[in-house]
C-alpha positions as CSV (number, residue, x, y, z in Angstrom):
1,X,-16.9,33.1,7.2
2,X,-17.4,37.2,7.6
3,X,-18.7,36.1,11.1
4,X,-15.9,34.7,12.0
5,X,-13.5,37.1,11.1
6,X,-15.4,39.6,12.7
7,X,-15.3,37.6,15.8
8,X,-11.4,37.8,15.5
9,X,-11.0,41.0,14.8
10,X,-12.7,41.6,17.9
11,X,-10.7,39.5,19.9
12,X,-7.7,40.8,18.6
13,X,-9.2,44.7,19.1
14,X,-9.8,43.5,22.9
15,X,-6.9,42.0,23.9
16,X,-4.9,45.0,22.6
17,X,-7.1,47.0,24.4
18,X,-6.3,44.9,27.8
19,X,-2.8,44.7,26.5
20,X,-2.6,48.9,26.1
21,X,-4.6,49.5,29.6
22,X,-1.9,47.1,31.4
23,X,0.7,49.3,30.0
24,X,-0.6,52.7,30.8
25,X,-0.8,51.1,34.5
26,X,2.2,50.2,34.7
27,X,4.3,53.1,33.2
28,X,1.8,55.1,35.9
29,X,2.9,52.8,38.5
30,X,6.5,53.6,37.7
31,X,6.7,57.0,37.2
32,X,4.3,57.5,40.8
33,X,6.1,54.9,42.5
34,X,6.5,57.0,45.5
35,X,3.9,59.0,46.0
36,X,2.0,55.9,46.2
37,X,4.2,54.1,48.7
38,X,4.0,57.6,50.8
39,X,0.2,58.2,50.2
40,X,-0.8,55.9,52.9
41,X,2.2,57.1,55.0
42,X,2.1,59.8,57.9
43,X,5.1,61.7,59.2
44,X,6.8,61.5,62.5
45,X,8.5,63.7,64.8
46,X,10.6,63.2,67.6
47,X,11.6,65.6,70.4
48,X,14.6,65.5,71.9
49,X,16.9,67.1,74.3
50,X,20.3,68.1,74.7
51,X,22.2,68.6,77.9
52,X,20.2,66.6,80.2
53,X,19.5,69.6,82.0
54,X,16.4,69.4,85.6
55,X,14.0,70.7,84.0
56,X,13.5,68.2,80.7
57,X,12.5,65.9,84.2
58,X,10.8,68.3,86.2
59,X,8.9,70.2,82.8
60,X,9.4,68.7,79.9
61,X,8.5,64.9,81.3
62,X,5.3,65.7,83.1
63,X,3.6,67.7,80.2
64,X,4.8,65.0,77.7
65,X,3.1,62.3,80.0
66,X,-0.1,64.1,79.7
67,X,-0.2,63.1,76.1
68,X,1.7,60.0,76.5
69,X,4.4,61.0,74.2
70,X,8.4,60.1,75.1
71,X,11.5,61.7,73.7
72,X,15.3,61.1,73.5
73,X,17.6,63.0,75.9
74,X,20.9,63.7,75.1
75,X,23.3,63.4,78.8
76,X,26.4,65.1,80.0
77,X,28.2,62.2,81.3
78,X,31.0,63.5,83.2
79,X,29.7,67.0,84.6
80,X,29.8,67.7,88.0
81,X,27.7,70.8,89.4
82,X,25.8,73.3,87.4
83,X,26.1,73.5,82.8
84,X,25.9,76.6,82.0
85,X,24.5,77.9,85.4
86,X,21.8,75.3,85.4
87,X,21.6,72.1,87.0
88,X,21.5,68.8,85.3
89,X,19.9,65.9,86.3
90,X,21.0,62.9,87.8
91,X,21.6,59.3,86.8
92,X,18.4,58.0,88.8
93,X,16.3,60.7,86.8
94,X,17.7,59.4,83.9
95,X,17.0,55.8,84.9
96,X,13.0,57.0,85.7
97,X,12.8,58.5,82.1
98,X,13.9,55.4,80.2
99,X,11.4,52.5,82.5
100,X,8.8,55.1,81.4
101,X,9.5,55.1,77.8
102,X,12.1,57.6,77.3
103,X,15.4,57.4,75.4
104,X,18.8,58.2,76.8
105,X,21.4,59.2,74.9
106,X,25.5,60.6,75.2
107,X,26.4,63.7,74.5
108,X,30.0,63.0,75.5
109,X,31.6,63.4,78.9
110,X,32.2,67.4,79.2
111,X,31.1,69.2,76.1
112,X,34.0,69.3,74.3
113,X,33.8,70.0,70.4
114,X,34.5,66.6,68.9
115,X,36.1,68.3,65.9
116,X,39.2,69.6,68.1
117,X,40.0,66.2,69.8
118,X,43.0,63.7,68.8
119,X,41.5,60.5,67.6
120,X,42.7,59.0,71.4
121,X,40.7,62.0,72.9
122,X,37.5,61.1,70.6
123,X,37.6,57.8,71.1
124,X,37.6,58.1,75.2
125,X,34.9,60.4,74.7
126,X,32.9,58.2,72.5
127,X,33.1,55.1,74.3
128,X,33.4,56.2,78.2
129,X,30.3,58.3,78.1
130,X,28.7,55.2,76.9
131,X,30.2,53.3,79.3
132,X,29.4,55.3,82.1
133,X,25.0,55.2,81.2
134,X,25.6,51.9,80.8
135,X,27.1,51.2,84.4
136,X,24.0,53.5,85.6
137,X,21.7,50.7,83.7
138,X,20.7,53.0,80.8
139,X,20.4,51.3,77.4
140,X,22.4,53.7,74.9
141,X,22.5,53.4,71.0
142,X,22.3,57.1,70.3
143,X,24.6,60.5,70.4
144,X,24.3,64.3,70.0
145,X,27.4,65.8,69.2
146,X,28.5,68.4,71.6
147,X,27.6,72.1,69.8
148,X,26.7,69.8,67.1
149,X,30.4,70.2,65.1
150,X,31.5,66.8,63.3
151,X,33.6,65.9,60.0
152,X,34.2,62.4,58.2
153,X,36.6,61.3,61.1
154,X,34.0,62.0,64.0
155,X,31.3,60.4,61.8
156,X,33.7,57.3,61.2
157,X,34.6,56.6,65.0
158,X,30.9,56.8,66.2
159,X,30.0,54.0,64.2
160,X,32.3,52.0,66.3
161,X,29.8,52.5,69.7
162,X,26.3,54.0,68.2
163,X,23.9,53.2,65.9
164,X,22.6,56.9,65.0
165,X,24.1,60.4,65.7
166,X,22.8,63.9,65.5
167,X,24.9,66.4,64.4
168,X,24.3,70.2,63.1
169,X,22.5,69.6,60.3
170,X,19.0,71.6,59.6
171,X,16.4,69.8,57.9
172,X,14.0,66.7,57.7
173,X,14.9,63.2,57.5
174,X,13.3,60.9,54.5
175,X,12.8,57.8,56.0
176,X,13.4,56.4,52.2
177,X,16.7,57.1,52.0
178,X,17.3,56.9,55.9
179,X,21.0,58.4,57.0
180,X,21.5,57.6,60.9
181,X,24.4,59.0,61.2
182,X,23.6,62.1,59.6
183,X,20.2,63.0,61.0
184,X,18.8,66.3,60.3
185,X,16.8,68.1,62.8
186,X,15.3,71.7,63.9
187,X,16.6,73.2,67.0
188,X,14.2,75.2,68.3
189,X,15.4,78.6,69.4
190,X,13.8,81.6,71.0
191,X,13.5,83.5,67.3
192,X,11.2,80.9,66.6
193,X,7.3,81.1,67.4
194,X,5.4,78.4,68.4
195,X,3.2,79.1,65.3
196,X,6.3,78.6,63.1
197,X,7.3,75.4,64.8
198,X,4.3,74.1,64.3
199,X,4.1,74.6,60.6
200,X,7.5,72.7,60.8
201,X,5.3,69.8,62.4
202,X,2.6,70.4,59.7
203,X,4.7,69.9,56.7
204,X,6.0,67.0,58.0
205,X,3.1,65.2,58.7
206,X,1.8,66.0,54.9
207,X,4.9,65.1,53.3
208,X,5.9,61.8,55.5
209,X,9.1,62.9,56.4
210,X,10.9,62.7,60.3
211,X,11.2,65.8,61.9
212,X,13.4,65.5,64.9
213,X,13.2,69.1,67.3
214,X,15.7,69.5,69.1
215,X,15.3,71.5,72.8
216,X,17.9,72.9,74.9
217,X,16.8,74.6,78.1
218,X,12.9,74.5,79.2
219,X,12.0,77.0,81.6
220,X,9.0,79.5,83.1
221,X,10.7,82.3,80.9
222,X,13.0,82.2,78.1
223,X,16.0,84.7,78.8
224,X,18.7,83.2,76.2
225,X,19.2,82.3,72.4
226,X,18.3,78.4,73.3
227,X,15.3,79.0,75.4
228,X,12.3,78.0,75.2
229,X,9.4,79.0,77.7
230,X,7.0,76.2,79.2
231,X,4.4,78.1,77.8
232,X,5.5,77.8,74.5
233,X,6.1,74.2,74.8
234,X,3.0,73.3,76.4
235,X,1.3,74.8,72.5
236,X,3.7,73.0,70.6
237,X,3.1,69.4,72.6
238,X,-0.9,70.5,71.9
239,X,-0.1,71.6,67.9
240,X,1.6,67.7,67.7
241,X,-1.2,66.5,69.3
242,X,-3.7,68.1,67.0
243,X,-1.7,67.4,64.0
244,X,-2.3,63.6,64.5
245,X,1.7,62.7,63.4
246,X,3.8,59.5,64.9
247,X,5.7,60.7,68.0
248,X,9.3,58.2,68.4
249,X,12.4,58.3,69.5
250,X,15.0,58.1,67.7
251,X,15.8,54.4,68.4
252,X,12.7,53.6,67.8
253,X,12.9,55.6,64.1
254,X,15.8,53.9,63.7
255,X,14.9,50.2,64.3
256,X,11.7,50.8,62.1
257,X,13.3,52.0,59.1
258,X,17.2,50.1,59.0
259,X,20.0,50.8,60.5
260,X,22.5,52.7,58.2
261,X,25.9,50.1,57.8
């Protein structure tokens, strides 16, 4: 008789045991719920480029080849000679960049400040820009607002064409709570180092987040605010190399990770 209620008090002690160790588990599996979906998780960046300006093809595209990396460029649709004193590409450069992997986008017809425009005026830019790839065979589901203004009603009317836009916001994107029409990005400007850009590329590697960079003008020397020097690029496209992250466009973010409704 004592052996046997030995025996079940022994039971009894282990399967409260088991029962206790299941719990801790699963209060642990709770409260670290995302660190362990993001343990196993690297980050990604994507470069992109506004303007559509020669030398993202004649630069940009040919060091970024060398790695095998493609990025999204942002297009003035409607502008005919020089932007800013620098000439743009053209429609069959465009075309070459997207059968080689890279992603076109709008950034509206003439560089107008979306914020200013009636909704008739947003709407034509919105949609003809699009239009106008489109009848050049590009593929567009993406736009960069023009000096990257936008409110609720700019935000509302591009969901009506795109399925992501960039505006003016600084930060990184957490591809856990995924907001594709408000994508956060870094623009790189001539204040900032490569050294600094690529502790942007660094961090967010470590912490699984989408950083999205965000070039202007690529050139042999940097001589304005929005510059940035081939030099400088060629040990940033090396710093992403070495840092082992994801390189995507933003389509192909997108389409991973949901589109936002």
């Amino acid at each position: 008789m004592r052996k046997k209620k030995l025996k079940t008090k022994f039971y009894i002690i282990y399967f409260v045991g088991i029962f206790s160790l299941l719990c801790i588990v699963a209060v642990y599996l709770v409260i670290n719920k995302n660190n362990i979906e993001n343990s196993d998780k690297r980050g990604m960046v994507t470069l992109s480029f506004d303007d559509g300006i020669l030398t993202h093809y004649t630069l940009a595209y040919p060091q970024m080849k060398e790695y095998g990396y493609n990025g999204t460029i942002y297009i003035l649709t409607n502008w005919s000679g020089l932007f800013e004193g620098r000439q743009l590409i053209n429609f069959e450069q465009a075309k070459e960049l997207q059968d080689n992997g890279w992603e076109i986008g709008s950034h509206g017809l003439s560089h107008k400040s979306f914020i200013l425009l009636s909704n008739v005026e947003l709407d034509y830019e919105l949609s003809k820009s699009k239009e106008i790839l489109e009848k050049h065979d590009l593929v567009v589901h993406s736009i960069s607002f023009p000096f990257g203004y936008f409110n609720e009603k700019v935000i509302e009317q591009t969901k009506r064409y795109y399925d992501s836009s960039r505006p003016l916001l600084n930060g990184y994107n957490d591809l856990n709570k995924l907001e594709s029409f408000n994508l956060k990005s870094k623009w790189v400007k001539l204040e900032n180092k490569p050294k600094e850009i690529c502790s942007w590329v660094r961090y967010a590697n470590n912490k699984g987040l989408w950083l999205i960079l965000d070039f202007h003008y690529i050139g042999e020397k940097e001589e304005r605010p929005w510059d940035e020097s081939i030099g400088d690029f060629k040990y940033i496209l090396q710093c992403i190399n070495d840092s082992g992250i994801e390189v995507k466009t933003i389509s192909e973010v997108i389409n991973k990770y949901g589109k936002e409704n």
